[in-house]
mmCIF file of the N, C-alpha and C atoms, coordinates in Angstrom:
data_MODEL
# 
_entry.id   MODEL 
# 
loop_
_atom_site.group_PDB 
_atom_site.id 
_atom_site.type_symbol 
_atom_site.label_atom_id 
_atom_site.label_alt_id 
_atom_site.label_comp_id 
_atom_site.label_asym_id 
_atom_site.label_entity_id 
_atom_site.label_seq_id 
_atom_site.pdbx_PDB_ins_code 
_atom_site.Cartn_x 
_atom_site.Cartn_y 
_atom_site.Cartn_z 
_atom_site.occupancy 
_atom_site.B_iso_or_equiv 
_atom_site.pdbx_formal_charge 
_atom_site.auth_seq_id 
_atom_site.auth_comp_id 
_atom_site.auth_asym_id 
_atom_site.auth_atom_id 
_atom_site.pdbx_PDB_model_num 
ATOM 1   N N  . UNK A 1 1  ? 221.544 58.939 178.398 1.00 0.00 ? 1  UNK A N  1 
ATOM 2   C CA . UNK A 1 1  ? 220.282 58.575 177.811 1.00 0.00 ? 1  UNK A CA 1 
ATOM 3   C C  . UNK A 1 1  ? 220.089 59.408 176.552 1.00 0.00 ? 1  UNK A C  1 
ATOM 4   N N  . UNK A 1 2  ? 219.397 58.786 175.821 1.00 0.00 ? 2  UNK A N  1 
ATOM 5   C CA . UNK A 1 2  ? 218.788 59.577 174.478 1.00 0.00 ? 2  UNK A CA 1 
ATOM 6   C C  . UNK A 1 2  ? 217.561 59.687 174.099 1.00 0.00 ? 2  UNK A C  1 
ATOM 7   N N  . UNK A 1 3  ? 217.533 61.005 173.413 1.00 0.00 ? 3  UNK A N  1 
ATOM 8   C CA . UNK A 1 3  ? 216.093 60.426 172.799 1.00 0.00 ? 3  UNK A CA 1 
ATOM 9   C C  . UNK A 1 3  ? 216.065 60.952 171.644 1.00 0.00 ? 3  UNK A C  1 
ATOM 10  N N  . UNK A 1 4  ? 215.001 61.093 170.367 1.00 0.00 ? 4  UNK A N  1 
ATOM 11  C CA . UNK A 1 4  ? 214.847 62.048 169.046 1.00 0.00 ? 4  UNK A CA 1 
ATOM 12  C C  . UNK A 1 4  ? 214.097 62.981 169.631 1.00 0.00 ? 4  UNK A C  1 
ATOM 13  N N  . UNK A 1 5  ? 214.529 63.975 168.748 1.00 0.00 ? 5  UNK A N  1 
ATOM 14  C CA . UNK A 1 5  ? 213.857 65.120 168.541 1.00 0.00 ? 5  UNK A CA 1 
ATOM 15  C C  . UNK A 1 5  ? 213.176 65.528 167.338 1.00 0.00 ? 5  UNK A C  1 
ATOM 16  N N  . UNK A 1 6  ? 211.695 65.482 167.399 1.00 0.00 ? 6  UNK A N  1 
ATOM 17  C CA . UNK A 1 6  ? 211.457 65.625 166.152 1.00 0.00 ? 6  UNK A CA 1 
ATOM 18  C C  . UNK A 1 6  ? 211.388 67.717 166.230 1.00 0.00 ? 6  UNK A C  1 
ATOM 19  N N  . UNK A 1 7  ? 211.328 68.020 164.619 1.00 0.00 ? 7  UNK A N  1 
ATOM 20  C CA . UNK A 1 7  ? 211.043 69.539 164.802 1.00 0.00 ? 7  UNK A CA 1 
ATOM 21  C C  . UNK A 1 7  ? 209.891 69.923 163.724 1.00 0.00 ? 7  UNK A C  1 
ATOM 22  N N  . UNK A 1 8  ? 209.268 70.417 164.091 1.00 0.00 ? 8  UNK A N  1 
ATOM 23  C CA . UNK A 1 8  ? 208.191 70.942 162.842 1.00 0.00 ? 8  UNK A CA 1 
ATOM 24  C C  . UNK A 1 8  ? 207.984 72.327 162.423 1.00 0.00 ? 8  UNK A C  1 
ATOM 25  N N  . UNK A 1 9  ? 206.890 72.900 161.338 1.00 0.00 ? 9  UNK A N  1 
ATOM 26  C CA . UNK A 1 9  ? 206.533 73.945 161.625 1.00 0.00 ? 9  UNK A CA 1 
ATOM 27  C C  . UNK A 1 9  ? 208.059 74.832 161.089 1.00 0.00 ? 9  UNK A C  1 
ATOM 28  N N  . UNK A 1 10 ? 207.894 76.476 161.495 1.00 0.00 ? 10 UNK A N  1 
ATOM 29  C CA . UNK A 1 10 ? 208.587 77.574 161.481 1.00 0.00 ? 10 UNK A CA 1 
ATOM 30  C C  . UNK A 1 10 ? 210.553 76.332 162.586 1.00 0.00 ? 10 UNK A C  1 
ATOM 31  N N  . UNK A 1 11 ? 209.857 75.911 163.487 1.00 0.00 ? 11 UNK A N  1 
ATOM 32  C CA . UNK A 1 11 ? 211.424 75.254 164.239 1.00 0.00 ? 11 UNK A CA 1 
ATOM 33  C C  . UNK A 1 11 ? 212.345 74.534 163.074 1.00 0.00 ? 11 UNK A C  1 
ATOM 34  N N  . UNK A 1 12 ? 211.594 73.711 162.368 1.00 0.00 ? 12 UNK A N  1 
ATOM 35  C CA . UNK A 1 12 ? 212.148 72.972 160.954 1.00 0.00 ? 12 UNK A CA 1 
ATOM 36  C C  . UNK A 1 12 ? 213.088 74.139 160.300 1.00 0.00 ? 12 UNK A C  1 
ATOM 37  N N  . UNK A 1 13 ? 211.995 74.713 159.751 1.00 0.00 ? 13 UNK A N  1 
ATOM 38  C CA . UNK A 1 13 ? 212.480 75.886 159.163 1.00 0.00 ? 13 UNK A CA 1 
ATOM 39  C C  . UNK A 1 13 ? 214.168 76.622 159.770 1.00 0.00 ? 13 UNK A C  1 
ATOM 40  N N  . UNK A 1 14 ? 213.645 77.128 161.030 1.00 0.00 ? 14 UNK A N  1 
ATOM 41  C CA . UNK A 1 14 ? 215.030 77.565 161.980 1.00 0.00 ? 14 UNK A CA 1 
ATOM 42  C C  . UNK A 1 14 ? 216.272 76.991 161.611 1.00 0.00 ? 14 UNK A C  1 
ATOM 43  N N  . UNK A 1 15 ? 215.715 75.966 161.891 1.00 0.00 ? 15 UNK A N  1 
ATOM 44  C CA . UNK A 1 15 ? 217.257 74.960 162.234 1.00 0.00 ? 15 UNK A CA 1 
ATOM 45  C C  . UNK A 1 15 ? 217.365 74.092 160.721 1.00 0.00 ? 15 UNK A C  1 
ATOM 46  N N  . UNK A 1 16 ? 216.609 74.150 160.104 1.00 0.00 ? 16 UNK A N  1 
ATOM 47  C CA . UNK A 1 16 ? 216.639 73.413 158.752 1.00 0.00 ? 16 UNK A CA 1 
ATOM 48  C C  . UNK A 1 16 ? 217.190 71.740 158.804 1.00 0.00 ? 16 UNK A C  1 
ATOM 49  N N  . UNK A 1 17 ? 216.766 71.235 160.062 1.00 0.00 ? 17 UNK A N  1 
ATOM 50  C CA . UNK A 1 17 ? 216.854 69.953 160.233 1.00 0.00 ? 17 UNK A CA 1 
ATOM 51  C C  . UNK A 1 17 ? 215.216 69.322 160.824 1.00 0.00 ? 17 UNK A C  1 
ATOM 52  N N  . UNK A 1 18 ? 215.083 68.146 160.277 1.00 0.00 ? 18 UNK A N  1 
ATOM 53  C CA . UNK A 1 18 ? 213.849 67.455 160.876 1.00 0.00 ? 18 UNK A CA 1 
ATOM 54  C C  . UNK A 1 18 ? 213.598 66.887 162.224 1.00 0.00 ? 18 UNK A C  1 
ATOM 55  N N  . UNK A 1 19 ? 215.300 66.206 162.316 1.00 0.00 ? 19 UNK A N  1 
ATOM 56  C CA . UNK A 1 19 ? 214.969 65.266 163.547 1.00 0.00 ? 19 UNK A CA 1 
ATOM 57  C C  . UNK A 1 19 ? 216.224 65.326 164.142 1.00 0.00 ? 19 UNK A C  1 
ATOM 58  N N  . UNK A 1 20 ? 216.974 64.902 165.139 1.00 0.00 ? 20 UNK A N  1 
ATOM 59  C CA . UNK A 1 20 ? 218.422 64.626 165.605 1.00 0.00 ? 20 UNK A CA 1 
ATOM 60  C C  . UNK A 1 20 ? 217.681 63.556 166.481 1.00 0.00 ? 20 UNK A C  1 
ATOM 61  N N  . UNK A 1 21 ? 219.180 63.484 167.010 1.00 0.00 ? 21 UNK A N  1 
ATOM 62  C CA . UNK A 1 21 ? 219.265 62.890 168.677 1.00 0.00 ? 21 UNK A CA 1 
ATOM 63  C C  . UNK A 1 21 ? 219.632 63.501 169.490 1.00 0.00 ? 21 UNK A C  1 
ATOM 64  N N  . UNK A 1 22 ? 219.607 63.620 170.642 1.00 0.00 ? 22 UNK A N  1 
ATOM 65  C CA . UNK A 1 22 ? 219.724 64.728 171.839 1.00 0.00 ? 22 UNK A CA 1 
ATOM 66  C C  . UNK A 1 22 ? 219.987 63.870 173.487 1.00 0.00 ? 22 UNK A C  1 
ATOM 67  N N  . UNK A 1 23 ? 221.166 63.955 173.583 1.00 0.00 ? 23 UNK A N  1 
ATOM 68  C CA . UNK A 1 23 ? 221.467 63.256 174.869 1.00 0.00 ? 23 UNK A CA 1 
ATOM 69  C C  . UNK A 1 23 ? 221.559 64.168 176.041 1.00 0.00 ? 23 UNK A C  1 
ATOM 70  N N  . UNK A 1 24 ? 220.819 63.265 176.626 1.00 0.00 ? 24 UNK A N  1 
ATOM 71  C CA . UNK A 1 24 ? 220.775 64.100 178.372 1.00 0.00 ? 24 UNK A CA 1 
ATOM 72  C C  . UNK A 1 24 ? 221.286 62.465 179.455 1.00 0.00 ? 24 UNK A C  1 
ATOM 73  N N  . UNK A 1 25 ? 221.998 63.697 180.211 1.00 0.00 ? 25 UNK A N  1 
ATOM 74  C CA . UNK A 1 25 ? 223.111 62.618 181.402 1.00 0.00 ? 25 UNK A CA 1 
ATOM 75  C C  . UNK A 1 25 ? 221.856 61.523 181.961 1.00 0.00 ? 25 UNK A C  1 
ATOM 76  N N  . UNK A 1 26 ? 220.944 62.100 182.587 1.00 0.00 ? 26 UNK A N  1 
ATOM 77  C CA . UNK A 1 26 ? 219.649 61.025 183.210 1.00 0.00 ? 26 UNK A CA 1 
ATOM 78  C C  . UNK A 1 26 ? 218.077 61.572 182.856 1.00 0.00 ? 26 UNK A C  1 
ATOM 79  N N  . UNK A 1 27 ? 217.283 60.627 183.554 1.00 0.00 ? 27 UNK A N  1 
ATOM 80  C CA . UNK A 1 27 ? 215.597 61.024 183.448 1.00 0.00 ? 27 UNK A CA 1 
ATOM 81  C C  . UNK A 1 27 ? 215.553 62.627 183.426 1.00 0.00 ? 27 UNK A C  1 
ATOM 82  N N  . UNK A 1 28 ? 214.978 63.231 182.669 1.00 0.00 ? 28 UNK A N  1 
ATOM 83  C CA . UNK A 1 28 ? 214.476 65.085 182.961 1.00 0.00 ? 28 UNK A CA 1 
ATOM 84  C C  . UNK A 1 28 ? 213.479 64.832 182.704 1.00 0.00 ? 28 UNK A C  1 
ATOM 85  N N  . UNK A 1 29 ? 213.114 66.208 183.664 1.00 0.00 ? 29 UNK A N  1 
ATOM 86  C CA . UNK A 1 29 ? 211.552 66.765 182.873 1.00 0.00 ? 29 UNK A CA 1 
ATOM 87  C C  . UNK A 1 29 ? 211.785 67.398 181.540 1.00 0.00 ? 29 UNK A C  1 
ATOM 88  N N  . UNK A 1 30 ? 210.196 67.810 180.897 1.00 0.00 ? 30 UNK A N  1 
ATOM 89  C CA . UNK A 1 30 ? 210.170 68.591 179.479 1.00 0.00 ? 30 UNK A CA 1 
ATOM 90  C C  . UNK A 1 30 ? 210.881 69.722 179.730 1.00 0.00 ? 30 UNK A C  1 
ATOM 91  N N  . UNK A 1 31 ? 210.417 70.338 181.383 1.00 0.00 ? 31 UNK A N  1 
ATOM 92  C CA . UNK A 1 31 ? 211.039 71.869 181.519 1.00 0.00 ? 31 UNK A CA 1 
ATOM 93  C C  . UNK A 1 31 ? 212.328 71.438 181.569 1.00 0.00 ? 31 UNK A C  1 
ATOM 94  N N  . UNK A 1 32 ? 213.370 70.717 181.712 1.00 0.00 ? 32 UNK A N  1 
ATOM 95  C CA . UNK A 1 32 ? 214.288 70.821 181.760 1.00 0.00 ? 32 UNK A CA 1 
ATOM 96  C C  . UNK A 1 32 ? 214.984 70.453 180.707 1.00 0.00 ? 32 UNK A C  1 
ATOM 97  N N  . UNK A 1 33 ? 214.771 69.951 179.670 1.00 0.00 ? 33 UNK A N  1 
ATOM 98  C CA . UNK A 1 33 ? 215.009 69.440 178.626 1.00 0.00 ? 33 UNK A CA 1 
ATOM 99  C C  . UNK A 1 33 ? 215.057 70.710 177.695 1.00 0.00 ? 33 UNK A C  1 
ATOM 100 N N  . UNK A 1 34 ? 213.717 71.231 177.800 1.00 0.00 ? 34 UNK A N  1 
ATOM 101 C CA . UNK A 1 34 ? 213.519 72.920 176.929 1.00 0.00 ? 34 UNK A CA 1 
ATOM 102 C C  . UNK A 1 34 ? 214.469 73.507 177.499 1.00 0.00 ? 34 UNK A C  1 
ATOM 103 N N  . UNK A 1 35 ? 214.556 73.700 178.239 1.00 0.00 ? 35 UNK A N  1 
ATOM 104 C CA . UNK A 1 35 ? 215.737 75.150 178.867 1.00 0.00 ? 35 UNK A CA 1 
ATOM 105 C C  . UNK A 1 35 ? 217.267 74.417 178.402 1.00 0.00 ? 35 UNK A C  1 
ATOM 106 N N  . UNK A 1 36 ? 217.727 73.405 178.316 1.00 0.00 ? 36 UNK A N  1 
ATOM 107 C CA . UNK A 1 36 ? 218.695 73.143 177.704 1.00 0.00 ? 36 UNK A CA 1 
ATOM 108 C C  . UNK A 1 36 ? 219.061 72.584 176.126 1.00 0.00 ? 36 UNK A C  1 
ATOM 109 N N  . UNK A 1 37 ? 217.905 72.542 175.546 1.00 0.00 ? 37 UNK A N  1 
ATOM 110 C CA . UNK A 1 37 ? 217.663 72.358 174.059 1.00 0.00 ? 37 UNK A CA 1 
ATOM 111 C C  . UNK A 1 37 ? 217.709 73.782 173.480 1.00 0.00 ? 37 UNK A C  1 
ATOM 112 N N  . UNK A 1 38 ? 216.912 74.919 174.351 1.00 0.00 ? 38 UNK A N  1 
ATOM 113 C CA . UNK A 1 38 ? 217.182 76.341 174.284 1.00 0.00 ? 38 UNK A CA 1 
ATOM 114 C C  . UNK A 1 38 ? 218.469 76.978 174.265 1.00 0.00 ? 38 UNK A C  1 
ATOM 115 N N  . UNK A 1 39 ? 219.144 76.652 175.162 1.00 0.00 ? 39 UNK A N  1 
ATOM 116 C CA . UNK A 1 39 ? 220.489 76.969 175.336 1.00 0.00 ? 39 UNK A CA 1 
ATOM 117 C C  . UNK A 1 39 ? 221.751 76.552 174.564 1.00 0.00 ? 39 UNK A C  1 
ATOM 118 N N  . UNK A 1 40 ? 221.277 75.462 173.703 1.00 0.00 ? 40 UNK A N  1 
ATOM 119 C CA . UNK A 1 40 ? 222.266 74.566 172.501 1.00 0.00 ? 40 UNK A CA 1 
ATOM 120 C C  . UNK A 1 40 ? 221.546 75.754 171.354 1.00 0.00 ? 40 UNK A C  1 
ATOM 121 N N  . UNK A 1 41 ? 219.916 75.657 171.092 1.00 0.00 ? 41 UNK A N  1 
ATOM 122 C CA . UNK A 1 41 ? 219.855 76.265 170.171 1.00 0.00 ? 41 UNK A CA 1 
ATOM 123 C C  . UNK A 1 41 ? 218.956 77.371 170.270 1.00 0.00 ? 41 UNK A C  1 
ATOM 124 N N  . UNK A 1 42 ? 219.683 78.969 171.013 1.00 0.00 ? 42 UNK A N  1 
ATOM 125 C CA . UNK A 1 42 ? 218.896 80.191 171.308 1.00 0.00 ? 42 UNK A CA 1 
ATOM 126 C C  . UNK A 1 42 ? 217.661 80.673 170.364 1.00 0.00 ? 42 UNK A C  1 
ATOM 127 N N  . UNK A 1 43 ? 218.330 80.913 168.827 1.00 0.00 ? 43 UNK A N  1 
ATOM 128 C CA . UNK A 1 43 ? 217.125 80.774 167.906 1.00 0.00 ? 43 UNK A CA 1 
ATOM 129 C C  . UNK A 1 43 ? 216.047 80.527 168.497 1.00 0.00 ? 43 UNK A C  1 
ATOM 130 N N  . UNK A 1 44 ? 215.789 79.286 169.292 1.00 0.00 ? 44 UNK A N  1 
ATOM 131 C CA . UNK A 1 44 ? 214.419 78.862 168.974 1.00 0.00 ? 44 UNK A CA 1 
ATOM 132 C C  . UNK A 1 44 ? 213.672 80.083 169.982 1.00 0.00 ? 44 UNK A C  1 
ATOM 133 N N  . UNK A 1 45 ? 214.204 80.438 171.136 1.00 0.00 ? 45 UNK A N  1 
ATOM 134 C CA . UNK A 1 45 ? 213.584 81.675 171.939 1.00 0.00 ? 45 UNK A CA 1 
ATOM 135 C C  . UNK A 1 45 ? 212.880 82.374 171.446 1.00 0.00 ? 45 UNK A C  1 
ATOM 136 N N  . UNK A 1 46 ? 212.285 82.544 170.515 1.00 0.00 ? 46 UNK A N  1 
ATOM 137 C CA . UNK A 1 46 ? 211.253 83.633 170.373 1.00 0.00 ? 46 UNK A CA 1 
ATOM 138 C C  . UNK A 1 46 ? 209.921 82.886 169.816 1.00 0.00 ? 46 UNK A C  1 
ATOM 139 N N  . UNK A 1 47 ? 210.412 81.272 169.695 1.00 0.00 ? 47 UNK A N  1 
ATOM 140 C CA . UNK A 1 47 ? 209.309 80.632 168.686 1.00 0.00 ? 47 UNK A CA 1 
ATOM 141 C C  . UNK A 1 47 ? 208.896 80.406 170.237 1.00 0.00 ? 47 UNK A C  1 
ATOM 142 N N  . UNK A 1 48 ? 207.248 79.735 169.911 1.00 0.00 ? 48 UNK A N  1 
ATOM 143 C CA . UNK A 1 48 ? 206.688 79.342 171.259 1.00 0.00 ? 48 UNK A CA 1 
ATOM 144 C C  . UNK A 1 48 ? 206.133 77.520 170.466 1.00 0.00 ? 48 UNK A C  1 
ATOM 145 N N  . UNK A 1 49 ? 205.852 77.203 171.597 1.00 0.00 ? 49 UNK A N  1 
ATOM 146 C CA . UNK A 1 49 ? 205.835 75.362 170.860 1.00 0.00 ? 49 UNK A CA 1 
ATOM 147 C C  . UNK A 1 49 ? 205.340 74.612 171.768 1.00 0.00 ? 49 UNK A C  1 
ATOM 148 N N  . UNK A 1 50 ? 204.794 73.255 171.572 1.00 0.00 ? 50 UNK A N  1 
ATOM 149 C CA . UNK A 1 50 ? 204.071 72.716 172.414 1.00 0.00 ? 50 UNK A CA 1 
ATOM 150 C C  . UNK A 1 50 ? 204.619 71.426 172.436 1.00 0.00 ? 50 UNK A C  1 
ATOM 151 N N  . UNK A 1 51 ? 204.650 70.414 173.473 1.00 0.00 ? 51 UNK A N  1 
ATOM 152 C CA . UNK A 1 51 ? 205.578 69.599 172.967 1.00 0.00 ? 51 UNK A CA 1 
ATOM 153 C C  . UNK A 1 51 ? 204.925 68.038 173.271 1.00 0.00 ? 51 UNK A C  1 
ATOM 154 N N  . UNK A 1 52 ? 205.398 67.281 172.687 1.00 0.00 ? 52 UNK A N  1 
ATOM 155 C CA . UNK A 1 52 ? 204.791 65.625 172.714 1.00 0.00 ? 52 UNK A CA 1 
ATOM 156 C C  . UNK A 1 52 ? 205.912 64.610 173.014 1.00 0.00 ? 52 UNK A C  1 
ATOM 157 N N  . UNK A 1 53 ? 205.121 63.520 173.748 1.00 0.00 ? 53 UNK A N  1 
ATOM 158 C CA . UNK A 1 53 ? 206.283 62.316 173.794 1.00 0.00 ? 53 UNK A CA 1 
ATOM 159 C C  . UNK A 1 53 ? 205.603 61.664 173.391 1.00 0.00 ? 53 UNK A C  1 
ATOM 160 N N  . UNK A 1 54 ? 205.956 60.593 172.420 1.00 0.00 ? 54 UNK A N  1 
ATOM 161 C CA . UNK A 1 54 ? 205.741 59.516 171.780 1.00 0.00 ? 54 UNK A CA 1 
ATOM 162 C C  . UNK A 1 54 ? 203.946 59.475 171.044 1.00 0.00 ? 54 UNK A C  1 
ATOM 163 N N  . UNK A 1 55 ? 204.292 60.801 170.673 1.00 0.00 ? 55 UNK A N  1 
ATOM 164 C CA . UNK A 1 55 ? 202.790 61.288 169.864 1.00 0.00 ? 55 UNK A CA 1 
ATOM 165 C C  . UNK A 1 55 ? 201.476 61.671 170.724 1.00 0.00 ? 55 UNK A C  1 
ATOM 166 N N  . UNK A 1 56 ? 201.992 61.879 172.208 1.00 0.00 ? 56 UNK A N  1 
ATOM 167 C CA . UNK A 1 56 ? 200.899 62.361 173.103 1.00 0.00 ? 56 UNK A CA 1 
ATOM 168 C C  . UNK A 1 56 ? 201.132 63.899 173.491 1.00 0.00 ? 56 UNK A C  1 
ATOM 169 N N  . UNK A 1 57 ? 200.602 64.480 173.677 1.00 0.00 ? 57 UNK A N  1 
ATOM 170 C CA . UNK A 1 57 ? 200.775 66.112 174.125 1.00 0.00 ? 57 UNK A CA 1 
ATOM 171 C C  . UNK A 1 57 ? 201.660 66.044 175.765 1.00 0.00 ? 57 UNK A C  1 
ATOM 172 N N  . UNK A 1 58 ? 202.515 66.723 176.620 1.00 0.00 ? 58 UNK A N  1 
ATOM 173 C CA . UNK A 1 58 ? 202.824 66.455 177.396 1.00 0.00 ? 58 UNK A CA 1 
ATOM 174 C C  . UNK A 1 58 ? 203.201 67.251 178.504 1.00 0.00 ? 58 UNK A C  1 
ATOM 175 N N  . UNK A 1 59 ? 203.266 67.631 179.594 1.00 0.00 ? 59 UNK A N  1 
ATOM 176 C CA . UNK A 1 59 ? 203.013 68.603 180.584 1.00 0.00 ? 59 UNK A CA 1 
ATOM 177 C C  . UNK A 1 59 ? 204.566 68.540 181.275 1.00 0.00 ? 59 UNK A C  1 
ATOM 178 N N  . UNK A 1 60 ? 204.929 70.018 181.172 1.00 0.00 ? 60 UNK A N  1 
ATOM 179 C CA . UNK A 1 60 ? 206.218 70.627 181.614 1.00 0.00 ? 60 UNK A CA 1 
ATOM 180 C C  . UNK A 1 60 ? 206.753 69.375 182.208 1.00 0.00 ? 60 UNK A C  1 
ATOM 181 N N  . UNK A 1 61 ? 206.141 68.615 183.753 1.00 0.00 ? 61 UNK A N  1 
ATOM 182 C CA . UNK A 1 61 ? 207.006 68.270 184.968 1.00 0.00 ? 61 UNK A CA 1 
ATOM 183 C C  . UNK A 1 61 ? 206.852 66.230 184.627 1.00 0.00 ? 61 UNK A C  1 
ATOM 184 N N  . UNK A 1 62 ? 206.303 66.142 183.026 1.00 0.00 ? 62 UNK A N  1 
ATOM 185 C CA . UNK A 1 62 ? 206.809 64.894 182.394 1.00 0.00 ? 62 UNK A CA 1 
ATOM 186 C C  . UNK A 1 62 ? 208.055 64.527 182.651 1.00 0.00 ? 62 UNK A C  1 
ATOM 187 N N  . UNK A 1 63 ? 208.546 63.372 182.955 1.00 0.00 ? 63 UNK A N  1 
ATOM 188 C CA . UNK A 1 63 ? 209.640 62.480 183.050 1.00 0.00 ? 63 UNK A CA 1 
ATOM 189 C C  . UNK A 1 63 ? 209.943 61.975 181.764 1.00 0.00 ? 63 UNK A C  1 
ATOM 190 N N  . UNK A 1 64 ? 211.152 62.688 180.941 1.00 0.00 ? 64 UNK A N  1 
ATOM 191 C CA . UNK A 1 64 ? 211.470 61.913 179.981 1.00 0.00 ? 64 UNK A CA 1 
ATOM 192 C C  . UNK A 1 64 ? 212.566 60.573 180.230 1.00 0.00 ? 64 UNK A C  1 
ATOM 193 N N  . UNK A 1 65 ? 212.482 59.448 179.587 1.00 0.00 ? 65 UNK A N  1 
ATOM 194 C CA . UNK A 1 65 ? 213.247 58.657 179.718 1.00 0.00 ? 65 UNK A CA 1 
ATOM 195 C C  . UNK A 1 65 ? 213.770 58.095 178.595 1.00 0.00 ? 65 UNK A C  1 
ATOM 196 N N  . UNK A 1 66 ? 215.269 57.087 178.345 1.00 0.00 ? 66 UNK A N  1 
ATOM 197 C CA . UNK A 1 66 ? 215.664 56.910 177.497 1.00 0.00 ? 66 UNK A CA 1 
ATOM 198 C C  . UNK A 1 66 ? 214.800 56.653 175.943 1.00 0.00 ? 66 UNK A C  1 
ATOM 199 N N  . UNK A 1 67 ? 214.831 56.706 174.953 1.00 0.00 ? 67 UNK A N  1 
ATOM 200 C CA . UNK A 1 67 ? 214.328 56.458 173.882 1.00 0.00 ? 67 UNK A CA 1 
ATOM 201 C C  . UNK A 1 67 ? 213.169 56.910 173.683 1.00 0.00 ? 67 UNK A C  1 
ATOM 202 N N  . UNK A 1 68 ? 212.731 57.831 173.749 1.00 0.00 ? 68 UNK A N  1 
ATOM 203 C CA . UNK A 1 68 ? 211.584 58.562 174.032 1.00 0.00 ? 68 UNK A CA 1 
ATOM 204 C C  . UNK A 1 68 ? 211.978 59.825 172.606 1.00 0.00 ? 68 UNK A C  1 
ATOM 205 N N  . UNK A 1 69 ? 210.690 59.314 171.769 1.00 0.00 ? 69 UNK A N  1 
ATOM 206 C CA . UNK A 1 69 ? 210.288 60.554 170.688 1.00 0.00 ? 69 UNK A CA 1 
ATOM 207 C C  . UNK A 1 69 ? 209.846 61.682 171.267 1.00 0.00 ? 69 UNK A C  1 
ATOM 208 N N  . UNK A 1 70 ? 210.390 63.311 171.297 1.00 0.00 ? 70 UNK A N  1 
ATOM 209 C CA . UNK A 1 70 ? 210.015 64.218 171.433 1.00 0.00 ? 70 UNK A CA 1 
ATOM 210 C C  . UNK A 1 70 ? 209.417 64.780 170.475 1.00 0.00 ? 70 UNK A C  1 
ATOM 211 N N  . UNK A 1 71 ? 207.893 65.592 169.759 1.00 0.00 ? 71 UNK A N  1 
ATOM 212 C CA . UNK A 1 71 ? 207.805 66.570 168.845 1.00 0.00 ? 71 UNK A CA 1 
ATOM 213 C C  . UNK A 1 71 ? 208.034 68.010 169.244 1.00 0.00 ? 71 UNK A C  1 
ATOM 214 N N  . UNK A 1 72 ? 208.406 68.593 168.582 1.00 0.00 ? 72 UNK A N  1 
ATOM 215 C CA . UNK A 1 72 ? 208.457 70.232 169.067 1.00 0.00 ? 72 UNK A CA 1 
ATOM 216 C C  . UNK A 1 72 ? 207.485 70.495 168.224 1.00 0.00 ? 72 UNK A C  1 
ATOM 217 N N  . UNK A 1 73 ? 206.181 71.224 168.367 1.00 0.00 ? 73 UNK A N  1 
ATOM 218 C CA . UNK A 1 73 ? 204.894 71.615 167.433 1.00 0.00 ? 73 UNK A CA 1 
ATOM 219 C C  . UNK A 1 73 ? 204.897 72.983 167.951 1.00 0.00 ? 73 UNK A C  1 
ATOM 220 N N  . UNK A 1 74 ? 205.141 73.829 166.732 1.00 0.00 ? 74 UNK A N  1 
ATOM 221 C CA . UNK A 1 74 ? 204.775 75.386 167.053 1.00 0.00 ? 74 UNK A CA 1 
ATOM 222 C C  . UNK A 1 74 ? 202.856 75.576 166.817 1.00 0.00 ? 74 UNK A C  1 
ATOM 223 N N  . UNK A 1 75 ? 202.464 76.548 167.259 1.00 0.00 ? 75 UNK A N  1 
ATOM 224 C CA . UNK A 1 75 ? 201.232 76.515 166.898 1.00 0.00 ? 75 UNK A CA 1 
ATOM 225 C C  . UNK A 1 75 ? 200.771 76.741 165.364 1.00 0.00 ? 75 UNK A C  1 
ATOM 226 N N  . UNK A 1 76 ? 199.362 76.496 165.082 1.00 0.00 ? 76 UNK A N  1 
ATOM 227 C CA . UNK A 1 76 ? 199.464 76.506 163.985 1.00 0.00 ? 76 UNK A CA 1 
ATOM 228 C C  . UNK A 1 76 ? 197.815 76.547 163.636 1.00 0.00 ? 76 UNK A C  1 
ATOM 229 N N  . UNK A 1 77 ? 197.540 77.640 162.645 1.00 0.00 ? 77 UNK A N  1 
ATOM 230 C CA . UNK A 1 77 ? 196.380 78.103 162.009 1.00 0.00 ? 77 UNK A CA 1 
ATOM 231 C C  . UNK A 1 77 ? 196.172 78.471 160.809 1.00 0.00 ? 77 UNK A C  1 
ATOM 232 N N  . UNK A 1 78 ? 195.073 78.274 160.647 1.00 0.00 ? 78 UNK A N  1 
ATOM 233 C CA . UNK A 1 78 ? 194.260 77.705 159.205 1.00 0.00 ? 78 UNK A CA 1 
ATOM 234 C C  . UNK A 1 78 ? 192.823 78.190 159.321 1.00 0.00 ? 78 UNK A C  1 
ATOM 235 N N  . UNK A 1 79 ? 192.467 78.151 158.028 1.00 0.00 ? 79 UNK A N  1 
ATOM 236 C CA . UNK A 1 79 ? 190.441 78.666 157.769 1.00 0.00 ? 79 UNK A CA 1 
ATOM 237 C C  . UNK A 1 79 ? 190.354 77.536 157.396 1.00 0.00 ? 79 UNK A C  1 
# 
């Protein structure tokens, strides 16, 4: 299965890419998806980030499934 990855923020920056594709063998959760998106790319370990499917905000034990937009959103502040 696949899905995009979008990246924003300071993660953009990191990895100096916007978007990929990112294949996982079947359905995961977000937590499981992070801990192995982590492990391809350690860097990101110190950033903290919040994450979305298909432009909704989305909770660790989410079921991702094929074709499914991920955002990675670090936090972010402003006056």
């Amino acid at each position: 299965m696949n899905i995009k990855v979008l990246f924003f923020g300071v993660l953009h920056d990191v990895l100096g890419i916007d978007e990929m594709n990112f294949s996982l063998e079947n359905a995961t959760t977000i937590d499981s998806f992070t801990s192995k998106l982590l492990k391809t790319y350690p860097e990101l370990k110190k950033y903290g980030f919040s994450v979305a499917v298909n432009e909704v905000y989305s909770k660790p034990d989410f079921i991702l499934q094929d074709g499914h937009v991920v955002a990675l959103i670090p936090p972010v502040s402003g006056g």
